[in-house]
N, C-alpha and C positions, 0 to 999 in steps of 0.2 A: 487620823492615820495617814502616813504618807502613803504614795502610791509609786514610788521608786524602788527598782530592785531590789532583792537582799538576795543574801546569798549564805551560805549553812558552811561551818567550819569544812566538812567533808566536800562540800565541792570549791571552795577557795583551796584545802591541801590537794587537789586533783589539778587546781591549775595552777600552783605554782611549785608543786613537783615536792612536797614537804610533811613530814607525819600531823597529822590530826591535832595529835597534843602541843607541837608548835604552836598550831595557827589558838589554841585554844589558852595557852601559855602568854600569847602574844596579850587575848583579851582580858584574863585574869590581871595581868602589870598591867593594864590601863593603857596599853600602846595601840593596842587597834578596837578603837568602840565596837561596840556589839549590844544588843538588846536581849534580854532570857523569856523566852517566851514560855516555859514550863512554867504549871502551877506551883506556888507556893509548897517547897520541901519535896519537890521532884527534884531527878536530876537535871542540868541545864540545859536547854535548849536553845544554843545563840542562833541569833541570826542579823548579819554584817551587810549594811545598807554600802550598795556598790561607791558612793561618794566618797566613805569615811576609808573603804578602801582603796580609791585612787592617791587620798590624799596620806596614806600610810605608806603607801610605795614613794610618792614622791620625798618623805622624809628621808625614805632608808636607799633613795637614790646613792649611789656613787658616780662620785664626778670623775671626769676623765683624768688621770694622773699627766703629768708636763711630763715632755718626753726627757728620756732622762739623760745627763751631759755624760757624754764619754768619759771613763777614766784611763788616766793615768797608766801606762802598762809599768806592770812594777819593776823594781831597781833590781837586778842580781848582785848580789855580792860578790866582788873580782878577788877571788882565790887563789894566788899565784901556783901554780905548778910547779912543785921538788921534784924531778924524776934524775 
């Protein structure tokens, strides 16, 4: 049995500001490990070892976008004036 933190779907969706079902959503797709600690034909009980969640966030980082090049102010169309 390891002896490193875990952490309960309800307190990961407390700290990263998100519904329950997300973060529970997240571990059904296989995107963030978790462990079920309920018996056999209960409902599931996860519970997300702090590692597997550093190394979740750093997937779903985003990186800094390049700043972006000026554009172009656009053409008007020279309409002559009939008056």
């Amino acid at each position: 049995m390891s002896a490193r933190q875990k952490l309960t779907p309800n307190q990961l969706r407390k700290a990263w500001g998100v519904a329950r079902e997300t973060v529970v959503r997240w571990i059904r797709s296989g995107e963030l490990p978790a462990i079920n600690v309920a018996a056999p034909g209960r409902q599931p009980r996860y519970l997300i070892d702090v590692e597997d969640i550093r190394a979740f966030e750093l997937r779903r980082r985003v990186a800094h976008a390049p700043e972006a090049t000026p554009r172009k102010p656009r053409q008007t169309l020279k309409i002559p004036d009939y008056f």
